[in-house]
PDB file of N, CA, C and O in Angstrom:
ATOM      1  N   UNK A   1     -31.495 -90.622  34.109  1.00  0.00           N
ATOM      2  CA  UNK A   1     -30.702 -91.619  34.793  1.00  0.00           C
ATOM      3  C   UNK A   1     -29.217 -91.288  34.665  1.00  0.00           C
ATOM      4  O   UNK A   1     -28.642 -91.137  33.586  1.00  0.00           O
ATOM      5  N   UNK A   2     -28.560 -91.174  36.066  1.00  0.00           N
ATOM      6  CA  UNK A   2     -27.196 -90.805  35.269  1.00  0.00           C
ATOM      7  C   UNK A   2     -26.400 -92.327  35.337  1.00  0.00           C
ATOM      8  O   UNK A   2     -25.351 -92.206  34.704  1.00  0.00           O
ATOM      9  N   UNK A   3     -26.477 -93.112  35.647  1.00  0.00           N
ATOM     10  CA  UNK A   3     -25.751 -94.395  36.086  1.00  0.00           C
ATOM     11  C   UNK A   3     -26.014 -95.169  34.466  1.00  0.00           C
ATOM     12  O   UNK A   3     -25.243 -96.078  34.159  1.00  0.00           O
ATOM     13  N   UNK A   4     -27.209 -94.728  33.407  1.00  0.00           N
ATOM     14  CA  UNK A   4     -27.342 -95.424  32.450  1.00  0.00           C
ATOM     15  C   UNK A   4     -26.143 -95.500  31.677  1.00  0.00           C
ATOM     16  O   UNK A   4     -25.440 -96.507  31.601  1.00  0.00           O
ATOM     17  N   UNK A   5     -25.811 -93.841  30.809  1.00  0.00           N
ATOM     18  CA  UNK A   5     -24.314 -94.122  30.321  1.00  0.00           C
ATOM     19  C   UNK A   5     -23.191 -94.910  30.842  1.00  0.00           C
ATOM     20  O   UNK A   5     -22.384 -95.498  30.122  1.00  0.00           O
ATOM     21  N   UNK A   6     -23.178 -94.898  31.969  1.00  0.00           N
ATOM     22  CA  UNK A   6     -21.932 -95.775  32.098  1.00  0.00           C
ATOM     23  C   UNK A   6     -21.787 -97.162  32.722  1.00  0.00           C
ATOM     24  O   UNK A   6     -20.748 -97.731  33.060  1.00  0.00           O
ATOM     25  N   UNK A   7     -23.563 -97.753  32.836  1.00  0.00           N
ATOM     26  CA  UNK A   7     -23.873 -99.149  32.374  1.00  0.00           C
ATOM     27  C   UNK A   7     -23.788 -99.638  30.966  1.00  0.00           C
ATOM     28  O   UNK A   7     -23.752-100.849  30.745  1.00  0.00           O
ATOM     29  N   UNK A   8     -23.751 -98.713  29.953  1.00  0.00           N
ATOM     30  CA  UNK A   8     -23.618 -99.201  28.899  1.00  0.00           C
ATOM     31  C   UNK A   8     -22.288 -99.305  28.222  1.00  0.00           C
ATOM     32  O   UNK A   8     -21.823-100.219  27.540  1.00  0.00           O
ATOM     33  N   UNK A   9     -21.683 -97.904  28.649  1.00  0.00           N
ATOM     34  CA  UNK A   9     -19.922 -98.249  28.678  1.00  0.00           C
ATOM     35  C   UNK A   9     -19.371 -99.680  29.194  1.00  0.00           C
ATOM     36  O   UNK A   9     -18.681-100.464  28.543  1.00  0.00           O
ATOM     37  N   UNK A  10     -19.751 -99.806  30.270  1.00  0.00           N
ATOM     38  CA  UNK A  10     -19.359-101.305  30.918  1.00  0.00           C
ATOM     39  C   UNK A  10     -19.906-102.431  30.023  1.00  0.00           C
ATOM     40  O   UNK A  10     -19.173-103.398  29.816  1.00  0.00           O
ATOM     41  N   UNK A  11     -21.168-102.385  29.459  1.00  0.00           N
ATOM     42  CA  UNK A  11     -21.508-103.626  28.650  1.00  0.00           C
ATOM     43  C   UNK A  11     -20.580-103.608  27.734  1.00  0.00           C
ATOM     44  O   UNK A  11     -19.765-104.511  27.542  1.00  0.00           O
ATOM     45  N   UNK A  12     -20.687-102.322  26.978  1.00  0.00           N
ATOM     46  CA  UNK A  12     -19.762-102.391  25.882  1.00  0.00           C
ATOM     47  C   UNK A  12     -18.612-103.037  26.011  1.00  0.00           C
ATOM     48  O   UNK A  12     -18.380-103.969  25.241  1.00  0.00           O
ATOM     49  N   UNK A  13     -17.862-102.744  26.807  1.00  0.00           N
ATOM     50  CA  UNK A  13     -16.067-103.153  27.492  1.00  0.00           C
ATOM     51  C   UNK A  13     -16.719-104.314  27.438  1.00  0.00           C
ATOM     52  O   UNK A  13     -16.732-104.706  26.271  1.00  0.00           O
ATOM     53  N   UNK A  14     -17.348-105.155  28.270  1.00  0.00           N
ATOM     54  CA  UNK A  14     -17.369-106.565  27.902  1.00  0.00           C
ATOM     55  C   UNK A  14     -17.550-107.297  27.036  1.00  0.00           C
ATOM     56  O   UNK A  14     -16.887-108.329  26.933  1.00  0.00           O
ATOM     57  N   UNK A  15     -18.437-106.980  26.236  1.00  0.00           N
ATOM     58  CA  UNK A  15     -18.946-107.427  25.005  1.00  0.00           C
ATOM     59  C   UNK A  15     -17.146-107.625  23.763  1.00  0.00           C
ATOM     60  O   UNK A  15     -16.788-108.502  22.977  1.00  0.00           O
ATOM     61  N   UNK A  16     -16.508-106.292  24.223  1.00  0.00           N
ATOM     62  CA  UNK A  16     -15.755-105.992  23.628  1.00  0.00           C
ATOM     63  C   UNK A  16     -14.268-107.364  23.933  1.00  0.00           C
ATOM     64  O   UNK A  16     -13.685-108.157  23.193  1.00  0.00           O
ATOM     65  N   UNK A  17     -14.187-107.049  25.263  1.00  0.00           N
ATOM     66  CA  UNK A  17     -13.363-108.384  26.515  1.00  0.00           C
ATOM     67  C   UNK A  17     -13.758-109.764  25.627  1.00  0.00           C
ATOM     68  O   UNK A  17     -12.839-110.493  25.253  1.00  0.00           O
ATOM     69  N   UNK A  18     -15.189-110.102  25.296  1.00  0.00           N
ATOM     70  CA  UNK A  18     -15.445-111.157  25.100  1.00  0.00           C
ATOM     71  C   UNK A  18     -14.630-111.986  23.661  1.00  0.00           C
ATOM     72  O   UNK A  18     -14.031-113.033  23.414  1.00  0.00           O
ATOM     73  N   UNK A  19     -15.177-110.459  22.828  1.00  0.00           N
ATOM     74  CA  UNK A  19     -14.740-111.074  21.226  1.00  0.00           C
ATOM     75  C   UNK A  19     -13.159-111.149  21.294  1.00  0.00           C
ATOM     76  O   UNK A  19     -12.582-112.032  20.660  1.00  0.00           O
ATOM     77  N   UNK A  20     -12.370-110.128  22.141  1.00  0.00           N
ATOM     78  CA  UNK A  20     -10.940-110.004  22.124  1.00  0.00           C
ATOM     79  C   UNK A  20     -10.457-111.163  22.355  1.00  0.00           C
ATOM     80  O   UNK A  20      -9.486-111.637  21.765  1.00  0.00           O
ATOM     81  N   UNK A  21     -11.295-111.871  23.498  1.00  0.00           N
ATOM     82  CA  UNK A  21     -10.676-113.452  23.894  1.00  0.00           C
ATOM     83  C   UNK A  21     -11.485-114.440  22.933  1.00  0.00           C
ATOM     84  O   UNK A  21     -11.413-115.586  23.377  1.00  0.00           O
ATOM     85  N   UNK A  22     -11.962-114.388  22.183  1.00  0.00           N
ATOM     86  CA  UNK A  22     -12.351-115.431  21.312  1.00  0.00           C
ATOM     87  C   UNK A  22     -12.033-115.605  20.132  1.00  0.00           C
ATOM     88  O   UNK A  22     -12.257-116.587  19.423  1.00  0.00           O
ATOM     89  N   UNK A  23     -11.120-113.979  19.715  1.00  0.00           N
ATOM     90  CA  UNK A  23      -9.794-114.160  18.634  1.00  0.00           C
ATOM     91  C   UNK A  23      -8.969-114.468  19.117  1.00  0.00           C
ATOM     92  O   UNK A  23      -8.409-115.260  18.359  1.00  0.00           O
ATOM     93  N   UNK A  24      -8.446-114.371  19.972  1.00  0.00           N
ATOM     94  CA  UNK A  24      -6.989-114.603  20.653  1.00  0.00           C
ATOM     95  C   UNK A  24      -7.240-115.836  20.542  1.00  0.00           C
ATOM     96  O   UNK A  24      -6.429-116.286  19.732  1.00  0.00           O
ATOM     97  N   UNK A  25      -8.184-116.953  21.052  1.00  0.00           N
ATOM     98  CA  UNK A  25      -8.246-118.450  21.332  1.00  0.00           C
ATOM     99  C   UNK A  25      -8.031-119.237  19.829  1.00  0.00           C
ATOM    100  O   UNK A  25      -7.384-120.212  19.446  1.00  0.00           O
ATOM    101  N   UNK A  26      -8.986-118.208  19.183  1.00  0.00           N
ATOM    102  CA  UNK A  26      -8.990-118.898  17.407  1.00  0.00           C
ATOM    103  C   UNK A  26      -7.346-118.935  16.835  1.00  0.00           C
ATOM    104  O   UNK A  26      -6.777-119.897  16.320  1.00  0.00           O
ATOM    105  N   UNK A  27      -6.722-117.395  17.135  1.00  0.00           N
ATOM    106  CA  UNK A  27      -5.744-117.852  16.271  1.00  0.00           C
ATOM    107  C   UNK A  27      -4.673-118.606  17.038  1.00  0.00           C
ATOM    108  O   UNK A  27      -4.083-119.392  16.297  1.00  0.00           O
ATOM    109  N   UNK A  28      -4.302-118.610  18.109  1.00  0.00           N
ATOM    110  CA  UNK A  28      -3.282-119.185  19.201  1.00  0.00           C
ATOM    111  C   UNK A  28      -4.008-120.718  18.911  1.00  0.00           C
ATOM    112  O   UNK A  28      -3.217-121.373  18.233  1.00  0.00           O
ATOM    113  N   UNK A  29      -5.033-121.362  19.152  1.00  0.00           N
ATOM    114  CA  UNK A  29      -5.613-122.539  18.531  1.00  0.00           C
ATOM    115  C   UNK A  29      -5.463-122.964  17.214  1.00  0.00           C
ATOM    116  O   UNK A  29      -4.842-124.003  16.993  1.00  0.00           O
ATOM    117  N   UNK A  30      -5.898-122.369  16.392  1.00  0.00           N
ATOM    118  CA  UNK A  30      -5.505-122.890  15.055  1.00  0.00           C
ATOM    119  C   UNK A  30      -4.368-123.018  14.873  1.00  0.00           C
ATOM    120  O   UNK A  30      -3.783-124.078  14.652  1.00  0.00           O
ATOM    121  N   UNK A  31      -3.757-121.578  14.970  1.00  0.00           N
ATOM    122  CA  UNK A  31      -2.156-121.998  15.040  1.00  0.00           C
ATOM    123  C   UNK A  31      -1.448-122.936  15.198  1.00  0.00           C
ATOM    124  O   UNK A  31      -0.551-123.305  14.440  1.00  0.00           O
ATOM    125  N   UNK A  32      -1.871-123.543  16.464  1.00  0.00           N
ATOM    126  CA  UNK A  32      -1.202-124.620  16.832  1.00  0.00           C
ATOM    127  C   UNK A  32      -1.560-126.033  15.996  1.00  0.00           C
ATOM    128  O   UNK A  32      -0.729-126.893  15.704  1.00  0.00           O
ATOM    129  N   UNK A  33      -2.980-126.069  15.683  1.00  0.00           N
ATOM    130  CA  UNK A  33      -3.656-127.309  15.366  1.00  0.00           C
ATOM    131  C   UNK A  33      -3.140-127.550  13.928  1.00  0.00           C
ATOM    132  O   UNK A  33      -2.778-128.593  13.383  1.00  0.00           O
ATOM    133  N   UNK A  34      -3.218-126.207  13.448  1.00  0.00           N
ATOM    134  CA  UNK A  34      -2.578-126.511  11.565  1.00  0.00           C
ATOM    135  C   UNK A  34      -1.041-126.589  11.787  1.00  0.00           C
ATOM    136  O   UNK A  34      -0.480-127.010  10.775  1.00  0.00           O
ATOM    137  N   UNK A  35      -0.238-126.319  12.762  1.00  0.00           N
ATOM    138  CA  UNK A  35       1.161-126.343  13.094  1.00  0.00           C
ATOM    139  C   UNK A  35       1.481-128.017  13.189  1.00  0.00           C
ATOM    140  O   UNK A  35       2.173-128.695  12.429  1.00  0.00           O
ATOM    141  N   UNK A  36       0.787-128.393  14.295  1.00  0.00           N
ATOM    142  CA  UNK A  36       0.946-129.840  14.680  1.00  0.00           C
ATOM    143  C   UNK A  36       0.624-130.614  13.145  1.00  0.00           C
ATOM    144  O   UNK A  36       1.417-131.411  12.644  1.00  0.00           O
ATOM    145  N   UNK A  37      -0.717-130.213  12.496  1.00  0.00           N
ATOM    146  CA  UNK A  37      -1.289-131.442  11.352  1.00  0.00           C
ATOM    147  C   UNK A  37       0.033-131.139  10.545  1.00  0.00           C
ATOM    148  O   UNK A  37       0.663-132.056  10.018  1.00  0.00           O
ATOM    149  N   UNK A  38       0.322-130.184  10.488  1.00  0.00           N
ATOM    150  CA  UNK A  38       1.732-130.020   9.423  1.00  0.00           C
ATOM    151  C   UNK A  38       3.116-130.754   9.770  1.00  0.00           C
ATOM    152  O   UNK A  38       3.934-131.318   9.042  1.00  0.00           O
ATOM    153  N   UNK A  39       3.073-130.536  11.158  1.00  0.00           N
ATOM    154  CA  UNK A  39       4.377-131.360  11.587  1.00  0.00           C
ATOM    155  C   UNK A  39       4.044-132.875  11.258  1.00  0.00           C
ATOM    156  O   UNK A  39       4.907-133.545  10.690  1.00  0.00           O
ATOM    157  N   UNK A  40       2.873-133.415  11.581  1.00  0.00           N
ATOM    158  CA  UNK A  40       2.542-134.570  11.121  1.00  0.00           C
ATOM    159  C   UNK A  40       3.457-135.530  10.097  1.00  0.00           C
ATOM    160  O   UNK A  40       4.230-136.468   9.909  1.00  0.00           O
ATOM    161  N   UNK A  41       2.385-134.061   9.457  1.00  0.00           N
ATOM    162  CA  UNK A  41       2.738-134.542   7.453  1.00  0.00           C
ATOM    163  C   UNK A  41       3.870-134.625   7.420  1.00  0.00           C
ATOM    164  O   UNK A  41       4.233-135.760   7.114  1.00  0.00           O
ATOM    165  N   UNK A  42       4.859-133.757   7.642  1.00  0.00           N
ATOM    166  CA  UNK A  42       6.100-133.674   7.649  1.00  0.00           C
ATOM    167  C   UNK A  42       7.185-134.869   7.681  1.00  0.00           C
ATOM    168  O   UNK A  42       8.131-135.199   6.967  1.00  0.00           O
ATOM    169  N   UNK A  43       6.377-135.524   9.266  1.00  0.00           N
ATOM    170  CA  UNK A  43       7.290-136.401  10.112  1.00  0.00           C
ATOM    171  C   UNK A  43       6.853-137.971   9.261  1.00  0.00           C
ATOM    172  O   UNK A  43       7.527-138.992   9.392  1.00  0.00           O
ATOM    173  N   UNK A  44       5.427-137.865   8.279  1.00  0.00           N
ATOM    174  CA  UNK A  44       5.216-138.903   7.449  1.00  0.00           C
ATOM    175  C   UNK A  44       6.050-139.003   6.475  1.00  0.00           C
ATOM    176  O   UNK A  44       6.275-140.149   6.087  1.00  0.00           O
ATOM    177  N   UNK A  45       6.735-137.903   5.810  1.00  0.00           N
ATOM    178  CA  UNK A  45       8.030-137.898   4.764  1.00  0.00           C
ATOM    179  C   UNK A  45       6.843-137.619   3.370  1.00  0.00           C
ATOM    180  O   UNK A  45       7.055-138.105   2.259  1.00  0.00           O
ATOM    181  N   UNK A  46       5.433-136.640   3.731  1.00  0.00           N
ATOM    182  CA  UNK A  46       4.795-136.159   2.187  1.00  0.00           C
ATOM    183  C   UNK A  46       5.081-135.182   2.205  1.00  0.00           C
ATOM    184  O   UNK A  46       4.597-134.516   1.290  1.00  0.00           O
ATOM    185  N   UNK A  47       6.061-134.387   3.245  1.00  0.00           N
ATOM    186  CA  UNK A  47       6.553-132.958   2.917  1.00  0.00           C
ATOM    187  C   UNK A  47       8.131-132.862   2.904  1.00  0.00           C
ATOM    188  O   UNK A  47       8.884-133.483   3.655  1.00  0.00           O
ATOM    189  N   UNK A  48       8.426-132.138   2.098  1.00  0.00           N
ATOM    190  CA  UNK A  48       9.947-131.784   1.817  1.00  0.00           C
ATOM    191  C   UNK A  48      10.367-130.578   2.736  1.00  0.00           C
ATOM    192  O   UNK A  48       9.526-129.684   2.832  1.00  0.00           O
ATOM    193  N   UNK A  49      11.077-130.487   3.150  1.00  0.00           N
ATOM    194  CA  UNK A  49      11.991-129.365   4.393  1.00  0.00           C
ATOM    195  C   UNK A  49      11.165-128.001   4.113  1.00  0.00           C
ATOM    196  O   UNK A  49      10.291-127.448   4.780  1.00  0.00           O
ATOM    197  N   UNK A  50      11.852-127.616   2.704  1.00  0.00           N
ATOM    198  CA  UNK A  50      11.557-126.089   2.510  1.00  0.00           C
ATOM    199  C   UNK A  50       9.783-126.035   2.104  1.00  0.00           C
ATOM    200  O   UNK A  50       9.218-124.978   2.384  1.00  0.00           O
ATOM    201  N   UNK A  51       9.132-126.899   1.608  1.00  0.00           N
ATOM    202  CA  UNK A  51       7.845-127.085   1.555  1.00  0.00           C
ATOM    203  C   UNK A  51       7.321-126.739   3.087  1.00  0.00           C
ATOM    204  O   UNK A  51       6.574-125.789   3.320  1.00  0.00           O
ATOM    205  N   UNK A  52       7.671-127.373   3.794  1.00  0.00           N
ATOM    206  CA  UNK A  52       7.411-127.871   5.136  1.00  0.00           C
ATOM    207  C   UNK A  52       7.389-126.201   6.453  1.00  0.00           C
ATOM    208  O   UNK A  52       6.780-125.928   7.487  1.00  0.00           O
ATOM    209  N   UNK A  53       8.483-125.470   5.535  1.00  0.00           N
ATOM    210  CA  UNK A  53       8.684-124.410   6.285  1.00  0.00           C
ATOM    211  C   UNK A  53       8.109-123.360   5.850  1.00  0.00           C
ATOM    212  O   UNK A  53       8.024-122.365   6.570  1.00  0.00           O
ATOM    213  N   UNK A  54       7.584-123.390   4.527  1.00  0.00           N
ATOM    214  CA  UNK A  54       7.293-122.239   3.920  1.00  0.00           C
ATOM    215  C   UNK A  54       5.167-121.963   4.480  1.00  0.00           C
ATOM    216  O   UNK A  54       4.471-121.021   4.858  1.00  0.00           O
ATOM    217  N   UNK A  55       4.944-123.661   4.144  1.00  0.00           N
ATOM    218  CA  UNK A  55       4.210-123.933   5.080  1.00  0.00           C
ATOM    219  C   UNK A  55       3.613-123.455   6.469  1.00  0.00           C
ATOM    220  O   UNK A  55       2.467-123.055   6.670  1.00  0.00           O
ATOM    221  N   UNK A  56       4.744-123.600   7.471  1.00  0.00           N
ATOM    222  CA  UNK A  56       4.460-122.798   9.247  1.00  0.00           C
ATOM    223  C   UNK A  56       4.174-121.353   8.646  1.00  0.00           C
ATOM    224  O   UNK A  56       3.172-120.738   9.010  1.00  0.00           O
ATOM    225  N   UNK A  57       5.159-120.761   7.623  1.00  0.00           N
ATOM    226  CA  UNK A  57       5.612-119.497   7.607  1.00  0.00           C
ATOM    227  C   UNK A  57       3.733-118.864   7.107  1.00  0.00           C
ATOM    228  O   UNK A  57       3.062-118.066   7.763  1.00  0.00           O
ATOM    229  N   UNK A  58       3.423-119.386   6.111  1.00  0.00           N
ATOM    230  CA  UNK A  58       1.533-119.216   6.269  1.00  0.00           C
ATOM    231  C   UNK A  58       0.869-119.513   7.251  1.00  0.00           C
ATOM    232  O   UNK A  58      -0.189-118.927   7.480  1.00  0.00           O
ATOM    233  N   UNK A  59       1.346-120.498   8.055  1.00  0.00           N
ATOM    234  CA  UNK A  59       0.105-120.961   9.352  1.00  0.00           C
ATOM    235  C   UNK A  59       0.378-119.591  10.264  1.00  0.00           C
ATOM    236  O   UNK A  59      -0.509-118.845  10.680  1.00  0.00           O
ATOM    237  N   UNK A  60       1.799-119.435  10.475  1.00  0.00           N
ATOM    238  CA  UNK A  60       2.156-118.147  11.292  1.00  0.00           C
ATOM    239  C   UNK A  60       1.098-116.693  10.659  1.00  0.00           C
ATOM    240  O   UNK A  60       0.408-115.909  11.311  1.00  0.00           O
ATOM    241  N   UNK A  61       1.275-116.751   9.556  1.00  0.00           N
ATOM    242  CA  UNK A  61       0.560-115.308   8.871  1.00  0.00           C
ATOM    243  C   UNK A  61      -0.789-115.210   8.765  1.00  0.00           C
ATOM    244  O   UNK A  61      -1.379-114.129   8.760  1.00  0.00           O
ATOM    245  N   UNK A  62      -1.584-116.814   8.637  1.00  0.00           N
ATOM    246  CA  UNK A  62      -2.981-116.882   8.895  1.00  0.00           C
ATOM    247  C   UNK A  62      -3.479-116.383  10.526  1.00  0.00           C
ATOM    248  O   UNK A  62      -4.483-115.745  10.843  1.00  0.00           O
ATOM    249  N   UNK A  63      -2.508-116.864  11.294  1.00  0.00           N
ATOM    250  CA  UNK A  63      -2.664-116.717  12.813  1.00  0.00           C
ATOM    251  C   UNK A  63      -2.518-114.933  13.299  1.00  0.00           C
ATOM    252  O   UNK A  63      -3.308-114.308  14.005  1.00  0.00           O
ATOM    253  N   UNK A  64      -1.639-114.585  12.852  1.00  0.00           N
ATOM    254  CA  UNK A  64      -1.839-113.028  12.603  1.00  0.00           C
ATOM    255  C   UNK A  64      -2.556-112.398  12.190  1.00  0.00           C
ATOM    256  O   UNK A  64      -2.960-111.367  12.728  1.00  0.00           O
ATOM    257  N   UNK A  65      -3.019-112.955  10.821  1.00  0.00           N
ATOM    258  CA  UNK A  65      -4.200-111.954  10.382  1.00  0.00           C
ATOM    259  C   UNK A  65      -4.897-112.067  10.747  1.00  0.00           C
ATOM    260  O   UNK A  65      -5.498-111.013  10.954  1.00  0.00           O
ATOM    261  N   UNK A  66      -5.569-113.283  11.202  1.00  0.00           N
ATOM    262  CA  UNK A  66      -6.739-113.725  12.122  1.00  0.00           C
ATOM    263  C   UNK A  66      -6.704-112.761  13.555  1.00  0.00           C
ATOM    264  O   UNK A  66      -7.730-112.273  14.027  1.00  0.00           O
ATOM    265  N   UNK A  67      -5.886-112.651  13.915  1.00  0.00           N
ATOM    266  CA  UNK A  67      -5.587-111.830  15.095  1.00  0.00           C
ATOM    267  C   UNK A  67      -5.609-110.061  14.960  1.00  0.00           C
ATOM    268  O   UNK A  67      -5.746-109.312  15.928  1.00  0.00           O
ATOM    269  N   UNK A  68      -5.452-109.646  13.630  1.00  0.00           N
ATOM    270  CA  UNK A  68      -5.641-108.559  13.618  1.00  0.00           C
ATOM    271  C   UNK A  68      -6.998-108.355  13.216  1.00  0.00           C
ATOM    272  O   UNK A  68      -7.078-107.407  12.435  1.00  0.00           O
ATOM    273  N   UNK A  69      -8.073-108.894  13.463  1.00  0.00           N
ATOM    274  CA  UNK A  69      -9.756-108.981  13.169  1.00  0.00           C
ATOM    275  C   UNK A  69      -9.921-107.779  14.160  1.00  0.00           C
ATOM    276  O   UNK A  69     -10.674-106.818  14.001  1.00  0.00           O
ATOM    277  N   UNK A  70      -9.033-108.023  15.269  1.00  0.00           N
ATOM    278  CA  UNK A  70      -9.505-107.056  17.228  1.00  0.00           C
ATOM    279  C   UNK A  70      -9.374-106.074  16.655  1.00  0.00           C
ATOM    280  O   UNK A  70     -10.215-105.253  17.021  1.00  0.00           O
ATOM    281  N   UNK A  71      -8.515-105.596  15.669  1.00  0.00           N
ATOM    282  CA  UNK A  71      -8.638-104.203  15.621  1.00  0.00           C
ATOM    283  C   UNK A  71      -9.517-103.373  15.372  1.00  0.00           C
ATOM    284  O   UNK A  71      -9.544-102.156  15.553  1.00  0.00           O
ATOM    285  N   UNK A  72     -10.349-104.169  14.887  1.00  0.00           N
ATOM    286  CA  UNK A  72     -11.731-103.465  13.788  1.00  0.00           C
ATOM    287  C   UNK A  72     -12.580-103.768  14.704  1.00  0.00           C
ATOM    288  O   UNK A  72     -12.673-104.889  15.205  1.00  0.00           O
ATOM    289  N   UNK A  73     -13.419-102.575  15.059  1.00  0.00           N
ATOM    290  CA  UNK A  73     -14.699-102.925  15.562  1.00  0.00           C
ATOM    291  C   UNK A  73     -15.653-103.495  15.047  1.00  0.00           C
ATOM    292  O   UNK A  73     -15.688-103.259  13.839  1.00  0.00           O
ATOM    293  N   UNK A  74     -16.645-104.296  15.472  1.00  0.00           N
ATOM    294  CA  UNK A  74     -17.678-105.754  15.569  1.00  0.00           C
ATOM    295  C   UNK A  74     -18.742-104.415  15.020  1.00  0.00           C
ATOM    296  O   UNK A  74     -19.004-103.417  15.693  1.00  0.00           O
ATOM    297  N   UNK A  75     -19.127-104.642  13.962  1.00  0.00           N
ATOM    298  CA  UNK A  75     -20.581-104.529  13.694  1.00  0.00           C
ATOM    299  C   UNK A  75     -21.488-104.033  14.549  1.00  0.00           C
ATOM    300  O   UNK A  75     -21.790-102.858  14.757  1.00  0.00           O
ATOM    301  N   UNK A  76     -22.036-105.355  15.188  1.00  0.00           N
ATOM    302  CA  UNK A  76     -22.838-105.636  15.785  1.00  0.00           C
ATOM    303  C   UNK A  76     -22.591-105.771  17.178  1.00  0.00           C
ATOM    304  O   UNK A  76     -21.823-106.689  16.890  1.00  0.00           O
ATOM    305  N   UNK A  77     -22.517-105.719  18.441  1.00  0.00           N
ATOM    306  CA  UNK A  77     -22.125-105.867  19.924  1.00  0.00           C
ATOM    307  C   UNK A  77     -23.460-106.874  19.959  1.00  0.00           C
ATOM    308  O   UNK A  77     -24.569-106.396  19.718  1.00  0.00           O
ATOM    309  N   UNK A  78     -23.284-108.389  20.292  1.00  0.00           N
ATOM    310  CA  UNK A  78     -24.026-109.314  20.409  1.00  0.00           C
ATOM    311  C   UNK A  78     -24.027-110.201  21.881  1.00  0.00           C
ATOM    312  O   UNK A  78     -22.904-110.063  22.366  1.00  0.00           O
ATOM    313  N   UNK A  79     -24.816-110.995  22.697  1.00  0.00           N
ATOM    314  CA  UNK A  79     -24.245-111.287  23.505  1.00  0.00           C
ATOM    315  C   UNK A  79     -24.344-113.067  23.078  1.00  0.00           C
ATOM    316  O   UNK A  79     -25.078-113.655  23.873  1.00  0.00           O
ATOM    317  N   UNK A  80     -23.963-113.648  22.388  1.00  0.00           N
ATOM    318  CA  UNK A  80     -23.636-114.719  21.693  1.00  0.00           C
ATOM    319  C   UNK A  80     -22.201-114.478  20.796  1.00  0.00           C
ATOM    320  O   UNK A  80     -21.756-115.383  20.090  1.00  0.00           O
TER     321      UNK A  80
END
């Protein structure tokens, strides 16, 4: 079959498309969601300024590292 290899190239690319957008959503999402619960806290007066900033400055670095997961290839290529 010659069309097989490069049906499976194409699955692959998607499979691949898929997980890329479902880190991107996690950390751009969380990001935001632990950003906001923090501003919250903040705007309740249980966080102090530099507490408060040092704070984002981890939500920012969780959101990154979370984001650098794409780099590493998946184990497994799953379609779930």
């Amino acid at each position: 079959m010659i069309l097989e290899p490069s049906l499976a190239k194409v699955d692959e690319l998607m499979h691949i498309g898929r997980r890329l957008r479902r880190i991107a959503l996690q950390s751009a999402g969380g990001g935001m969601v632990l950003s906001a619960a923090g501003m919250m806290v903040a705007a309740a007066g249980f966080l102090p300024p530099l507490t408060g900033a040092i704070l984002q400055e981890a939500i920012d670095l969780a959101a990154v590292l979370n984001a650098l997961r794409a780099a590493f290839p998946p184990r497994v290529l799953s379609d779930y």
